[in-house]
C-alpha positions as CSV (number, residue, x, y, z in Angstrom):
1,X,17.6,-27.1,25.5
2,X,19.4,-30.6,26.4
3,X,15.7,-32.4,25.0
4,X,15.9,-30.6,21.5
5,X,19.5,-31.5,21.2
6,X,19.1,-35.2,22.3
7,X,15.7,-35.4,19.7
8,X,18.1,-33.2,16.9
9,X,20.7,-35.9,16.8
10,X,18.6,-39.2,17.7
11,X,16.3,-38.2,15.4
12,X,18.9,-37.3,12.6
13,X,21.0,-40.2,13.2
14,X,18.2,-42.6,12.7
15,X,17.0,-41.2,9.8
16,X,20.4,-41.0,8.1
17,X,20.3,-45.3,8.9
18,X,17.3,-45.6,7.4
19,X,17.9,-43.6,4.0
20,X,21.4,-45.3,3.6
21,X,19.2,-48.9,4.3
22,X,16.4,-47.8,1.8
23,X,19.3,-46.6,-0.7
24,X,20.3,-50.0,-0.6
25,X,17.3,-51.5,-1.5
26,X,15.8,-52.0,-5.0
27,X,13.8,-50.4,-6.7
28,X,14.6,-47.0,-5.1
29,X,10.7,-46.5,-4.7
30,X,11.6,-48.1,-1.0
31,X,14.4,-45.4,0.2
32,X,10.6,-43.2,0.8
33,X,9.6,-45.8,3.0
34,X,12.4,-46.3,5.3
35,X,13.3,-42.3,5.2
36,X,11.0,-40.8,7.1
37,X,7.3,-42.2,9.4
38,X,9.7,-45.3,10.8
39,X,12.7,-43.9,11.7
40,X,10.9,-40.4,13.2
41,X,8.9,-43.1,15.4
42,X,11.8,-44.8,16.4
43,X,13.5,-41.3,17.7
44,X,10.3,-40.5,19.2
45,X,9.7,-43.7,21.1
46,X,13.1,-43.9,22.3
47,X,12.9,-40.1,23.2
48,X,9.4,-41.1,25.2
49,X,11.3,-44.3,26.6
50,X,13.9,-41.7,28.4
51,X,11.6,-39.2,29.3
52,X,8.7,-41.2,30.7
53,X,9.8,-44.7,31.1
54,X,8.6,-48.1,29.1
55,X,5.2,-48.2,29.8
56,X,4.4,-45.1,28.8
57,X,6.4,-45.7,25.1
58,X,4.7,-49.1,24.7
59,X,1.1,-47.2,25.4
60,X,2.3,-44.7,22.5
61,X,3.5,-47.2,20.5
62,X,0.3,-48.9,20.0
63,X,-1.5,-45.4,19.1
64,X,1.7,-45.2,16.5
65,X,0.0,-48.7,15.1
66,X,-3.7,-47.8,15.0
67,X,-2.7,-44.7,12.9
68,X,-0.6,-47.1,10.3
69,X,-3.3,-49.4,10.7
70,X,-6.0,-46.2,9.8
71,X,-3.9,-45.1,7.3
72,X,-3.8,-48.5,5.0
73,X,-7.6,-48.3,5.4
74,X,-7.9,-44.5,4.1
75,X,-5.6,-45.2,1.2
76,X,-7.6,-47.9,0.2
77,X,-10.5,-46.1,0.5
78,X,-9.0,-43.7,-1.4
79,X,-7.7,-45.9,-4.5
80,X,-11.4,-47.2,-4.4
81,X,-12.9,-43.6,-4.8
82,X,-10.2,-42.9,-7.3
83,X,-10.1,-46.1,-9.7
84,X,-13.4,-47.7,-9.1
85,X,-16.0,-44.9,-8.9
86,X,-13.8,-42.2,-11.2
87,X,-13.6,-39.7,-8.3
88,X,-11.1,-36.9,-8.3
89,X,-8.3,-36.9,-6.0
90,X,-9.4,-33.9,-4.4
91,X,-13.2,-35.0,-3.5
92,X,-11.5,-38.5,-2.6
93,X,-8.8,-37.2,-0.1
94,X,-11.5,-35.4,1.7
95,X,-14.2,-38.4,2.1
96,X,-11.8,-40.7,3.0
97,X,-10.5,-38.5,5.6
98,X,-13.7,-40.0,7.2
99,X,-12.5,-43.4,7.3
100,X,-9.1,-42.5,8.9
101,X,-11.2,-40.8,11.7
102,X,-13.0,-43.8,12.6
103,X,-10.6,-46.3,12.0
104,X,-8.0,-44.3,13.9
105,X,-10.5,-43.7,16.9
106,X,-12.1,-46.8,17.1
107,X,-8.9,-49.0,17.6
108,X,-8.1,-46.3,20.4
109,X,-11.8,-46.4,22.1
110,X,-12.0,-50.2,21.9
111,X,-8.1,-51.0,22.8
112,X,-6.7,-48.1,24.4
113,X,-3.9,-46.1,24.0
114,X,-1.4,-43.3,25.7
115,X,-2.9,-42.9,29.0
């Protein structure tokens, strides 16, 4: 029960520094950045960093980076698909899917990841 709380109120206070930081900024199209996927990783490394020690959060934090790195490549995949070859969003989502899958699993079988 102690682990949900500690995660509850990491979590929430690190979000609530983010979205007043992203409310800050201009335009406002930035407080979606900074509201959610970086301040949920930060909980969750620093959770990870208790729990299991440093090495073990460095090891999840380069996972954490082959996923934003895989998910650049999908969405440019996927504004390719869209704009360039007239897909529809739908068809587009779904084959570029492919490309996060590869990305995201080659960075982790040729550097490594959580152990």
């Amino acid at each position: 029960m102690t682990e949900y709380l500690v995660r509850f109120i990491a979590g929430g206070l690190i979000v609530s520094v983010f979205a007043i930081c992203g409310d800050m900024l201009r335009p406002k199209s930035f407080a979606g950045l900074l509201g959610a996927a970086p301040s949920v990783a930060l909980a969750t490394l620093g959770i990870a960093v208790v729990q299991h020690g440093p090495q073990y959060a460095a090891a999840e934090s380069w996972t954490m980076i082959y996923g934003a790195i895989a998910l650049a490549c999908y969405s440019l995949a996927v504004c390719h698909l869209v704009m360039r070859l007239r897909l529809a969003a739908l068809p587009a989502t779904i084959a570029a899917f492919a490309v996060w899958l590869v990305v995201a699993f080659g960075l982790l079988a040729g550097f490594g990841g959580a152990a």
